[in-house]
N, C-alpha and C positions, 0 to 999 in steps of 0.2 A: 666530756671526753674530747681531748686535743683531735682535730683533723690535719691534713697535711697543709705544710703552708704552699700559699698561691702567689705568686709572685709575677709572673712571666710564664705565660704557657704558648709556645706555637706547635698548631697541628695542624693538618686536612679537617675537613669540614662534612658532614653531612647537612643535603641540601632539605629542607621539605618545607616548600614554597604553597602550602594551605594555609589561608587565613582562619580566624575563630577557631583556635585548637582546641579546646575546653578540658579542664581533669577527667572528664569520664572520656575522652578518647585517647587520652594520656596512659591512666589504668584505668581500665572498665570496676568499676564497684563491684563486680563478682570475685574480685582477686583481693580482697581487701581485708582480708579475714587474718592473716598475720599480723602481731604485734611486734615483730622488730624489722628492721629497715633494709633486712638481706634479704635479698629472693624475688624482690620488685620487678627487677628487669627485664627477667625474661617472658614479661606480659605487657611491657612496654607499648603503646600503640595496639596490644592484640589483637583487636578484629579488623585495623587497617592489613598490618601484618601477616595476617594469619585466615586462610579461607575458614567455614565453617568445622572441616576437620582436618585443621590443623596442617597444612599444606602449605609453606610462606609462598607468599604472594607475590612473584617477578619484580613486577610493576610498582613494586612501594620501596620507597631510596632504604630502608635500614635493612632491604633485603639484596639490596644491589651492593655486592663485592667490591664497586669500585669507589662507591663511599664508603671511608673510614673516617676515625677521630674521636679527636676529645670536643670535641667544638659540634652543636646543633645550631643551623640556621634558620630560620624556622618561620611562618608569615606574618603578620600583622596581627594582635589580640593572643598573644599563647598565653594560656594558662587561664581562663576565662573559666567561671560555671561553680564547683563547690568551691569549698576552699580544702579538700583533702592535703592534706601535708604529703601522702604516698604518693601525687604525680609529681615533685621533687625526686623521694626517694627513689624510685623508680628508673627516674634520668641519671641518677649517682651512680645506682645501681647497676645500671647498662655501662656504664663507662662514661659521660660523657662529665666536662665540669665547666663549660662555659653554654650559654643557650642564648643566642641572637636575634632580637626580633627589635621591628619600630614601636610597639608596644606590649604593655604586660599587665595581665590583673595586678594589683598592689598585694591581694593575700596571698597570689603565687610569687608575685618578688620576693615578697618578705619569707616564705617557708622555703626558698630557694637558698634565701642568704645563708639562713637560718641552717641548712644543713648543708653547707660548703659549695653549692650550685652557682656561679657568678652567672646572673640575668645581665644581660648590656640591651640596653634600648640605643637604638640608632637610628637618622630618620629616615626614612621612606624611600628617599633615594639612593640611601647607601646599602640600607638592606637589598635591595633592586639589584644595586651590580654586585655586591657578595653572594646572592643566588644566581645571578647570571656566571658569574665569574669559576664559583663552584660547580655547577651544572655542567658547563662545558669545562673544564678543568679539573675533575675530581683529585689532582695532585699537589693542587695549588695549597698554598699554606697560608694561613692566617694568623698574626700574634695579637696577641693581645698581651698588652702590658699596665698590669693593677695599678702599681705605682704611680706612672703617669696616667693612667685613664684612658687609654688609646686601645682603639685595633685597628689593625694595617691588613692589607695583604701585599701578595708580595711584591705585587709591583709599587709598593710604597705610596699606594692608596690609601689614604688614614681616616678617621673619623674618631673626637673624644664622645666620653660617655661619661655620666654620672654618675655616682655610689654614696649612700649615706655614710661619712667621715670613720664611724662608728664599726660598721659592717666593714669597711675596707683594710681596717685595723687588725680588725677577729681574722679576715681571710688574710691577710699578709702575715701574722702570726700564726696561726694556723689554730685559731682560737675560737672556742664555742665562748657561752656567757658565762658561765660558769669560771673557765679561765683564766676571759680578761679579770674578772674580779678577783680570782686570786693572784693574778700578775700584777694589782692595784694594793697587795696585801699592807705592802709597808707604808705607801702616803694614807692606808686609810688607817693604820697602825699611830702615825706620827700625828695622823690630824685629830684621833680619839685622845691622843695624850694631851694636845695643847687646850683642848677644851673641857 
């Protein structure tokens, strides 16, 4: 299934400066019971979110109005613990398509790519003043630009990031795996005939 393509996204930012996020505080494994990738989000974080009955919680940034966005800032280690592919879906789910941290499990990078979610690892200190910056500034914008591998904000604070050649390809296309290979139909069309 083609996704949209990614190319340049600038938005506002939601700030949530917790280190060791792990998938089960992502989606709790009690919401886990659906097999397709819709309906994730509104359980997103849930028991950060959400008091015991179901009351949102003031004090937790995805409940504060004055963060919005496509962009998660998010602390040090997200994505940490199983490897559920649903705390991706999840973040799609809610809206969000970029997720910013100085580090990331590799199974959550990879199930992130994997379903249109671009993970940017950035270092330490630049994640530092993008929660700072956001925090005090819920207005402030951030871009992020695939093609060259940057995010800025807007005071043209920059920092690049890496992406496997591969994965940047599918998101700049707007391409699952399945795609690129059929978008490869004819060189592997031309290369079965010469041999």
């Amino acid at each position: 299934m083609s996704k949209e393509k990614f190319i340049k996204l600038q938005s506002t930012a939601v700030p949530l400066s917790i280190e060791n996020i792990d998938t089960d505080q992502i989606i709790p494994a009690r919401f886990l019971k659906a097999t397709t990738r819709e309906g994730f989000g509104e359980n997103l974080f849930r028991d950060w979110r959400y008091t015991e009955t179901g009351k949102p919680k003031t004090d937790f940034a995805l409940n504060n109005p004055a963060y919005q966005g496509k962009i998660l800032v998010a602390g040090k280690n997200f994505g940490c613990g199983s490897s559920r592919e649903h705390a991706a879906w999840a973040l799609f789910d809610y809206g969000f398509r970029v997720v910013i941290s100085s580090f990331f499990a590799d199974i959550f990078k990879n199930n992130a790519l994997n379903n249109a979610l671009l993970p940017i690892q950035v270092s330490d200190s630049f994640l530092k003043q993008l929660l700072h910056t956001v925090e005090k500034n819920p207005s402030a914008k951030i871009t992020v630009d695939l093609e060259n591998q940057t995010v800025t904000l807007e005071n043209s604070v920059s920092e690049s990031f890496d992406i496997n050649p591969y994965k940047k390809a599918c998101l700049i296309n707007g391409y699952d795996d399945i795609d690129y290979l059929l978008n490869l139909r004819e060189e592997i069309r031309e290369y079965d005939l010469k041999n």
